[in-house]
Every structure is written in C-alpha cells, then in structure tokens.
C-alpha positions in Angstrom: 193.0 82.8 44.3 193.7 81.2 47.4 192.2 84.2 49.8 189.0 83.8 48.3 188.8 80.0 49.0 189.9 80.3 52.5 187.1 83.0 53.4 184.7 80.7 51.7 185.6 77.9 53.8 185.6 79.7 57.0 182.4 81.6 56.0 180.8 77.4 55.3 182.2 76.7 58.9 180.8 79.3 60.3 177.5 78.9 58.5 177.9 74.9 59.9 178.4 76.1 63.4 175.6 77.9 63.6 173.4 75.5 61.5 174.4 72.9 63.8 174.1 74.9 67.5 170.5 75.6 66.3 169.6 72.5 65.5 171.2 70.9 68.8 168.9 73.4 70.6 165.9 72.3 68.5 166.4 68.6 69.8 166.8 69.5 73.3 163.6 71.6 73.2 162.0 69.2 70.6 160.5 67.3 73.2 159.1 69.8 74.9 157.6 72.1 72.5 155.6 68.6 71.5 154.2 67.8 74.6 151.6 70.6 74.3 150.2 73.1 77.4 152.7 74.5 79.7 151.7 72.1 82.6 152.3 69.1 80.5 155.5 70.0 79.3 156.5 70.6 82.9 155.0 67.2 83.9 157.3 65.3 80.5 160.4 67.6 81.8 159.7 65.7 85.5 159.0 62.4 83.5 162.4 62.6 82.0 164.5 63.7 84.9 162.9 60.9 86.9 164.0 58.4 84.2 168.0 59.5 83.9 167.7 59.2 88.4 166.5 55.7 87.3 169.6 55.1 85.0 172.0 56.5 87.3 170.4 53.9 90.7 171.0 51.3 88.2 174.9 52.0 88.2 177.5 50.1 90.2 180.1 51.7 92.5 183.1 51.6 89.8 180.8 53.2 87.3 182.1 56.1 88.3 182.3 57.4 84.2 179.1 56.5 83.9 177.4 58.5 87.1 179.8 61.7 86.5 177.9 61.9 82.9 174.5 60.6 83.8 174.5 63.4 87.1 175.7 66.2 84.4 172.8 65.1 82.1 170.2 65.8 85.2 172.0 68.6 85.8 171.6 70.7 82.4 168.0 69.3 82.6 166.7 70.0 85.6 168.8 73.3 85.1 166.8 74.4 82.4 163.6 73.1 83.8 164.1 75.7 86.6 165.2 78.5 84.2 161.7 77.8 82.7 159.6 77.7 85.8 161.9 80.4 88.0 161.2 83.2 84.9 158.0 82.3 83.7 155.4 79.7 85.8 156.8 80.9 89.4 156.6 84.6 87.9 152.9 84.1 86.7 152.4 82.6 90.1 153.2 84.9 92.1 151.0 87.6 89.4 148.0 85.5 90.1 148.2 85.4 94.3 150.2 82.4 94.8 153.2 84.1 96.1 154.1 82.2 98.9 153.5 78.5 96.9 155.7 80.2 94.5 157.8 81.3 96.9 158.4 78.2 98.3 158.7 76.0 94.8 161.8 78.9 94.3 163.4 77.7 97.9 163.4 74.2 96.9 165.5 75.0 93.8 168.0 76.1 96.2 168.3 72.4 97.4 168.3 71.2 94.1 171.6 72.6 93.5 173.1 71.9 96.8 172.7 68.6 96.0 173.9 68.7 92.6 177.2 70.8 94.3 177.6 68.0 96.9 177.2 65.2 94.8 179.6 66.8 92.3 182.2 67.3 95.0 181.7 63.7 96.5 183.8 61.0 94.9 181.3 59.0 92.3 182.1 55.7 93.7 182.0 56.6 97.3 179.4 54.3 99.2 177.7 57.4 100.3 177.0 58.6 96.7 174.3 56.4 95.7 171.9 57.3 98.9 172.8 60.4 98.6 171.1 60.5 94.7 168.4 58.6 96.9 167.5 61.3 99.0 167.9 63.6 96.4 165.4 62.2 94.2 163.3 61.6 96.8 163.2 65.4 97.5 162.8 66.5 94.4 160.1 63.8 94.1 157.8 65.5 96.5 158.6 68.7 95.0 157.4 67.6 91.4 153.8 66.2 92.8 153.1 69.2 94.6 153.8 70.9 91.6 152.0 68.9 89.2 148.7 68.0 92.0 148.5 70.9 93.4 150.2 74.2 92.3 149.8 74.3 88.8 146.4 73.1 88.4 145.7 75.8 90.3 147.3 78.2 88.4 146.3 77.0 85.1 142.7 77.1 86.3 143.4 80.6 87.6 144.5 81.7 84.2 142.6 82.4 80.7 143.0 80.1 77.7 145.0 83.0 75.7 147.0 83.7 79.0 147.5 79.4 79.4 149.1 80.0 75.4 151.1 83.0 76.4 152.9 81.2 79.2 153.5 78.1 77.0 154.8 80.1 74.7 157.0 82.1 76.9 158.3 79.4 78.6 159.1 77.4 75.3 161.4 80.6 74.5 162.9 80.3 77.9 164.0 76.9 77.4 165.7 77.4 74.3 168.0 79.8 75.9 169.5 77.0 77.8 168.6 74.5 75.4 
C-alpha cells in the first residue's frame, strides 16, 4: 500500500515542478509576448532594463545585497534580450543586407558582458561600482537608440507583414528558452 502512495506523490511533485517551471517561463515572457510586433517588444525589453539601471543608481554604497540582486536581474534580462536579437533580428539582418549594422549590434554585446563580468568581480560597495553601472548604462544607452531609430525601422520596413509575424514569432520562441 505504501509503494503506490509514494509513486503517486512523487509523480504530483513532478507534475508541480513542471507545472510550476512553465508557468515561471510564461511570466517572464508574459510581458513580452503582450507588447505586440517584434520591434516593440524589443523597445519594452530596453524600457525594462532601463528601469532596474534606475533601481540599482538609486542604491547606497552598503547596499551591497541589494545591487548583487538588482545587477543579476539585468543580467538574465538583458541576457535573454540578446539571445532573442543574436538568433533571430541580427540573423534576419544580416538576410536582408544589413550585415555590417548587424555586425556591429553583435560586437556591442561583447561589451555588454564585459561589463556584467567586471562589475560582477568588483566589490558592490566599492566607490568605483556605481560609475562604473554609469558608463555601462550609458553604453548600452546608445546602443538601444540606434537600434530602436535607426536599425530596426529599417529592417521592419525591409520586411513583408507575414515575414514582420514570422520574426515575432520566432523570437517569442527564442525567449522562452531562456525565460
């Protein structure tokens, strides 16, 4: 009597796991999949990272807690932001003759997580820390509005409504892989 109980319960767990890793992905991508075109989720992704560099300028040397959690939530955000972009908008990019923009968009993700790795190895409450997030958002600042002025305007205008869907769509399926 008892074996059948305890593979019930451990099938219920499992079944709970799983119910619950989906539905942690679907409120990570939530946000996302309701902002609509591809562009525009792109533009609420930068939105939202710009808003957690607010919260973590806001923060006092000794928050050190505090800017260790906020920097890991910019992290997995813009991380996934890039997943999306890397395999699917620079990829489309570079299919519709803007390699080198692309290109380029791809180098500055390289900076992105040099400064993630230097910030992550610099004490939180150093007195360098804070400018250092400075400069960082400041570069990744530039990097959003030639994105969102320039680069993918272009693109989407280069692209059909049903191929605009299609990369939407792929890039909603990218994102919940690291969701």
């Amino acid at each position: 009597m008892r074996g059948p109980r305890v593979a019930t319960a451990a099938a219920a767990g499992v079944a709970l796991g799983l119910a619950a890793h989906w539905l942690r992905k679907a409120a990570v991508q939530g946000p996302s999949l309701l902002a609509g075109r591809w562009d525009s989720v792109l533009a609420a992704e930068h939105a939202a990272a710009l808003r957690v560099f607010d919260r973590i300028e806001r923060t006092g040397q000794d928050d050190v807690l505090r800017r260790k959690t906020l920097l890991a939530m910019l992290k997995h955000a813009i991380s996934k932001h890039a997943f999306q972009e890397e395999n699917v908008v620079y990829a489309m990019m570079r299919d519709h003759d803007l390699t080198a923009a692309a290109d380029h968009l791809n180098h500055d993700h390289g900076y992105v997580k040099q400064y993630f790795f230097d910030l992550g190895e610099m004490p939180a409450d150093s007195p360098e820390w804070l400018p250092k997030v400075k400069a960082f958002r400041a570069m990744i600042e530039e990097h959003m509005r030639e994105e969102e002025d320039t680069l993918f305007p272009q693109l989407r205008g280069a692209l059909s409504d049903a191929q605009n869907r299609h990369v939407t769509a792929a890039m909603h399926r990218e994102g919940l892989k690291l969701a």
